[in-house]
C-alpha positions in Angstrom: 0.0 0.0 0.0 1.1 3.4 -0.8 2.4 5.9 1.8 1.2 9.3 1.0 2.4 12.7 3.2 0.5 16.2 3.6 1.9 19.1 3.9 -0.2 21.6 5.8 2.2 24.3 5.7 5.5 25.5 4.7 7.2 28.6 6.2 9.2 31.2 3.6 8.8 32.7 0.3 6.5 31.2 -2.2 7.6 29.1 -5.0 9.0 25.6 -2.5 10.6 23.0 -4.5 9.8 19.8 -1.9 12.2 16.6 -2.1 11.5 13.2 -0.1 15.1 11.7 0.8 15.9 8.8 3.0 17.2 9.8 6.1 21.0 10.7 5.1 19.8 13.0 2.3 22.0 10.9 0.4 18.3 9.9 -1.8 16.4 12.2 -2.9 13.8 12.2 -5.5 12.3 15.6 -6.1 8.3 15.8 -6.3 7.2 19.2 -7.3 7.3 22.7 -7.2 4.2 24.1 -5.3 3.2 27.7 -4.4 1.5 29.0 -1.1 -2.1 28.9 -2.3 -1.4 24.6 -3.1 -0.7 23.8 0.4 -2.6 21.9 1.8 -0.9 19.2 -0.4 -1.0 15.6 -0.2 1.5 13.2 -2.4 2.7 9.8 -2.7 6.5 8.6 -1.6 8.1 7.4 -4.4 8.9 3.8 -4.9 12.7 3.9 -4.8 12.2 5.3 -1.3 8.8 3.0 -0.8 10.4 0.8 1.5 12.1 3.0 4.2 10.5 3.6 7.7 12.2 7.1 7.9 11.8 9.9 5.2 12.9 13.4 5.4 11.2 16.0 3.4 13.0 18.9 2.1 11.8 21.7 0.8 14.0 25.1 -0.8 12.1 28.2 -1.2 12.1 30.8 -3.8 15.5 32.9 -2.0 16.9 29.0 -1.7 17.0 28.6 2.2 16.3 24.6 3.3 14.1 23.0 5.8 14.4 19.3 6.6 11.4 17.6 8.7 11.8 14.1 9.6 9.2 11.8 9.5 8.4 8.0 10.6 6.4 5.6 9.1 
């Protein structure tokens, strides 16, 4: 079964280019690029990462400054 993740919010300047990457950052598979008025967003985590208990979701905004949030399946 698929594992899909929302994002409710994302703090800094509209456009956010979001990444899921396995906990080392040394994997990551870029999903989209979503602006402030498509959050709430809800997407699925890509197969090569599928089987991984531990995702971190990245996201870079528009003036390129990072945010990492671990998550556990």
């Amino acid at each position: 079964m698929p594992t899909n993740i929302t994002i409710n919010g994302i703090t800094g300047v509209s456009p956010f280019d979001v990444y899921v990457c396995d906990q080392t950052n040394t994997v990551c598979v870029f999903i989209n690029t979503f602006t402030s008025g498509e959050i709430p967003t809800t997407f699925e985590i890509p197969e090569i990462l599928s089987s991984l208990e531990r995702f971190n979701v990245k996201t870079s905004d528009k003036n390129g400054r990072e945010t990492n949030n671990l998550l556990v399946v």
